[in-house]
C-alpha positions as CSV (number, residue, x, y, z in Angstrom):
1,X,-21.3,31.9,7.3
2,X,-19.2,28.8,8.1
3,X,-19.3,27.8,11.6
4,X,-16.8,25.5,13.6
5,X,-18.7,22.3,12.7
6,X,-20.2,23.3,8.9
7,X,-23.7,22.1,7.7
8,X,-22.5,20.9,4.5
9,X,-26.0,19.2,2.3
10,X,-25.5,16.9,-0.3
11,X,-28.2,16.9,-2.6
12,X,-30.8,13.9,-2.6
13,X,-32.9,14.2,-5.1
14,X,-31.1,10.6,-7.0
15,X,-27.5,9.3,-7.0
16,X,-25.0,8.1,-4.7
17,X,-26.4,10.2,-2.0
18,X,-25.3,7.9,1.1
19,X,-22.3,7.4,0.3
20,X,-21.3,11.0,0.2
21,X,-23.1,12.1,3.6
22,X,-21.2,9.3,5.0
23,X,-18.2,10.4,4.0
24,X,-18.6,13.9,5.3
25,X,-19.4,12.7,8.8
26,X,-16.2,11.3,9.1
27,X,-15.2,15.0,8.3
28,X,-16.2,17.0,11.7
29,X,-19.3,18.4,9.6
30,X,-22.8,17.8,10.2
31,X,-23.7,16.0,6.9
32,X,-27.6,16.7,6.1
33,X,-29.6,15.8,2.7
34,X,-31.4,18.3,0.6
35,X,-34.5,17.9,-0.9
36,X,-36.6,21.6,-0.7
37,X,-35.3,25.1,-0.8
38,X,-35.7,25.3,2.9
39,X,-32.9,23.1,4.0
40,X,-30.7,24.6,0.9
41,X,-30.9,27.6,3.3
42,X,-29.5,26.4,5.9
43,X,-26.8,24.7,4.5
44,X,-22.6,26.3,4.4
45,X,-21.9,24.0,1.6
46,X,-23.8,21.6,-1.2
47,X,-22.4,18.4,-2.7
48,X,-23.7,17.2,-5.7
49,X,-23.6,13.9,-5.9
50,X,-23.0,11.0,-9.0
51,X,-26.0,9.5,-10.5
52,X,-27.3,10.9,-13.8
53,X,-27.4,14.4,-14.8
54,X,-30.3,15.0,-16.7
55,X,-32.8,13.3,-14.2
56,X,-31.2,15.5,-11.7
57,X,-31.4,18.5,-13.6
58,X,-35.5,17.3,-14.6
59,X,-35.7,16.9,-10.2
60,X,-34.3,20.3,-9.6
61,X,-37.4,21.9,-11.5
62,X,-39.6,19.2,-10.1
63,X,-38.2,20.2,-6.7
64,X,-38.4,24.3,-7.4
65,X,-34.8,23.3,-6.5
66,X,-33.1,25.0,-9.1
67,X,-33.2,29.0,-9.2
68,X,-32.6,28.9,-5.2
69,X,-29.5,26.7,-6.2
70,X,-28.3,28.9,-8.8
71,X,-28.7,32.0,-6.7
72,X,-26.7,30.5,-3.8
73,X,-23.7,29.6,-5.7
74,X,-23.5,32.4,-7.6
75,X,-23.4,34.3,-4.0
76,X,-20.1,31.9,-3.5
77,X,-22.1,29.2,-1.6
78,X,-19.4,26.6,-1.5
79,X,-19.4,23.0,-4.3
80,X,-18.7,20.2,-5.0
81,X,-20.0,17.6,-7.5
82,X,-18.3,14.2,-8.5
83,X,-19.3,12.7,-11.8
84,X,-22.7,13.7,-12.5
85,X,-22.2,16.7,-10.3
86,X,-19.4,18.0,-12.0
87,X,-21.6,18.0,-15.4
88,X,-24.2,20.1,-13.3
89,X,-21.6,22.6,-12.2
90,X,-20.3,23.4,-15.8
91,X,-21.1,26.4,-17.6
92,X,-21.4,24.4,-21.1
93,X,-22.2,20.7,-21.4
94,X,-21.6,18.5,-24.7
95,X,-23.7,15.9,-25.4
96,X,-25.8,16.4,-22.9
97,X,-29.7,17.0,-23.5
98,X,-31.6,19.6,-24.3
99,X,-33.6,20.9,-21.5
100,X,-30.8,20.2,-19.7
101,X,-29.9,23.2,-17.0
102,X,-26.0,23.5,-16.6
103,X,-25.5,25.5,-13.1
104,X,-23.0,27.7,-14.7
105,X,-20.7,27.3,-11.4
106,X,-17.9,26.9,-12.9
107,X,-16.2,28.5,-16.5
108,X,-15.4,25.1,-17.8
109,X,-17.3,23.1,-20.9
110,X,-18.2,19.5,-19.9
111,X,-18.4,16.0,-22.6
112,X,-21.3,14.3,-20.7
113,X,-20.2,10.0,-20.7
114,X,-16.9,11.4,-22.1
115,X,-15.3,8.1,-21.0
116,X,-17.9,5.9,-22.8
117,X,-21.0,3.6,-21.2
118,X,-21.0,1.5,-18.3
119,X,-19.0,-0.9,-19.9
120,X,-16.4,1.1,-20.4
121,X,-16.2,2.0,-16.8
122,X,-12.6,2.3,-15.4
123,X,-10.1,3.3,-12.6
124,X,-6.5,5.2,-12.6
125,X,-4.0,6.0,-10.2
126,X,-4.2,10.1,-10.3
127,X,-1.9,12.7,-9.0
128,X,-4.5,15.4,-7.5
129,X,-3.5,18.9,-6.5
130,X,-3.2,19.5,-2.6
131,X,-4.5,15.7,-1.9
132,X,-1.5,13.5,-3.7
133,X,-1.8,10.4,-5.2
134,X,-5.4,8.6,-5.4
135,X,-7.1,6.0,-7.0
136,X,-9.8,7.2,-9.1
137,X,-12.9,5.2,-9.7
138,X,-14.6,6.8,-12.9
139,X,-18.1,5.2,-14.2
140,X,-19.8,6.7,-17.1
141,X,-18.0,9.6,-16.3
142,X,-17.5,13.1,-18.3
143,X,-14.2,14.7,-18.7
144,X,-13.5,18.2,-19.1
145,X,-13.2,19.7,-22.5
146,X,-12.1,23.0,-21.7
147,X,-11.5,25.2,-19.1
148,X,-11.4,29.1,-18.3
149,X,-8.0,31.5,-16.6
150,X,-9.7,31.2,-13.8
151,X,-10.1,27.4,-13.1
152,X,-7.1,25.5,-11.7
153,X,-6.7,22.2,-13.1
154,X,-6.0,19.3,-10.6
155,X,-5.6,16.4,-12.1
156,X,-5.8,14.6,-15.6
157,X,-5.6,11.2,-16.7
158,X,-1.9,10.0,-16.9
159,X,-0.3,9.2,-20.3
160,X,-0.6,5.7,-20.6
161,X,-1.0,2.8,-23.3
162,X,-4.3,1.9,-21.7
163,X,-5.5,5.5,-21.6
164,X,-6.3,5.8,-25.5
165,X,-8.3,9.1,-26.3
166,X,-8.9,9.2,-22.4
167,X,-4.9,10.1,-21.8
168,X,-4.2,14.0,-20.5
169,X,-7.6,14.6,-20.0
170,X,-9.1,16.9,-17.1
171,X,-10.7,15.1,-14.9
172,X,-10.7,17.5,-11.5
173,X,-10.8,21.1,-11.3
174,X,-11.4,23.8,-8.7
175,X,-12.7,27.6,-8.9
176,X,-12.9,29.4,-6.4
177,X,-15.4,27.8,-3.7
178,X,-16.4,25.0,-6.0
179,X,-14.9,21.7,-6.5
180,X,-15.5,18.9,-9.0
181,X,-14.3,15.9,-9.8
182,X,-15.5,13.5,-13.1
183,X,-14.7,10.3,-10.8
184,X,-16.1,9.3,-7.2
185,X,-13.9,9.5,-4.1
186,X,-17.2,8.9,-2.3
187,X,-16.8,5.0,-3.5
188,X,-13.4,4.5,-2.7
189,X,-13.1,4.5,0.9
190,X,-10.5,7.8,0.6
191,X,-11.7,11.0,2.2
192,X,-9.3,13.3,1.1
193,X,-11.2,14.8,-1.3
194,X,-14.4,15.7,0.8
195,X,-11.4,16.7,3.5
196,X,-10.1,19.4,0.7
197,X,-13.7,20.7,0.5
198,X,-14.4,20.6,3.8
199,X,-11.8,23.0,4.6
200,X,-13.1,25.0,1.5
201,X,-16.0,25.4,2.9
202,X,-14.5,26.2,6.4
203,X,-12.5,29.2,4.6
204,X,-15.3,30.7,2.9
């Protein structure tokens, strides 16, 4: 159950971790990491954070993180992952690895590094769905290949010269209780995003 100030965790087993709790403090939730099964518990909504999926998804086992994870948001435990996190939330991951372990949160098939390496890091001006225009910061990111009736797509890469194969792609979604994004707002400075799930979490 949501309460007036949320417990929202952001998962810390590697990643961008401190960038995301800080952002959710400036979002009248207590912000907490989450490293066992115990503080998973106690928590009315995860974040998963950017970093690289495959280590996380080794760290979950490590952890005895991930069948306590997958139970909770398959009870409707509130989500959201940026970049990495959004490969662990798919149902279906492309070229990823495999003993990797997709949380199956949302019905949506995932190009892990879609966008290319580091090198080919990049940012865009998107129009997102109940937040408006931001500017998207995407690093090694993945893009989303294909998505169920029931996710609502929120924003893709505008059709642009510069976009190449990149142009029209999904790059944020939203089903149900769980968010993801393939870029980080976390690194931008612009809480609007962790404000949308915030009040996601609040609803629940």
């Amino acid at each position: 159950m949501a309460t007036a100030q949320p417990v929202i965790g952001v998962l810390a087993l590697q990643g961008d971790v401190r960038e995301h709790l800080l952002t959710l403090a400036e979002c009248d939730v207590l912000a907490r990491p989450v490293r066992r099964p115990e503080e998973l518990a106690e928590v009315d909504g995860i974040v998963i954070p950017g970093g690289e999926s495959t280590t996380m998804s080794r760290l979950l086992e490590v952890f005895e993180l991930l069948d306590p994870l997958r139970q909770r948001l398959a009870e409707g435990l509130p989500a959201y992952g940026s970049c990495a996190g959004m490969i662990m939330l798919a149902s279906k991951v492309l070229d990823g690895r495999p003993d990797q372990h997709p949380l199956g949160a949302v019905d949506m098939t995932v190009r892990r590094n879609a966008f290319g390496r580091q090198v080919d890091s990049f940012e865009a001006d998107l129009d997102f769905t109940g937040v408006g225009q931001l500017h998207a910061v995407f690093i090694r990111a993945p893009w989303v290949e294909s998505a169920g009736a029931g996710v609502e797509v929120l924003a893709t890469v505008p059709e642009s010269a510069s976009a190449g194969d990149a142009a029209g792609r999904i790059v944020a979604v939203r089903q149900g209780s769980v968010l993801a994004t393939a870029f980080h707002p976390e690194l931008t400075g612009d809480g609007r995003v962790h404000r949308l799930f915030t009040e996601m979490v609040r609803r629940a």
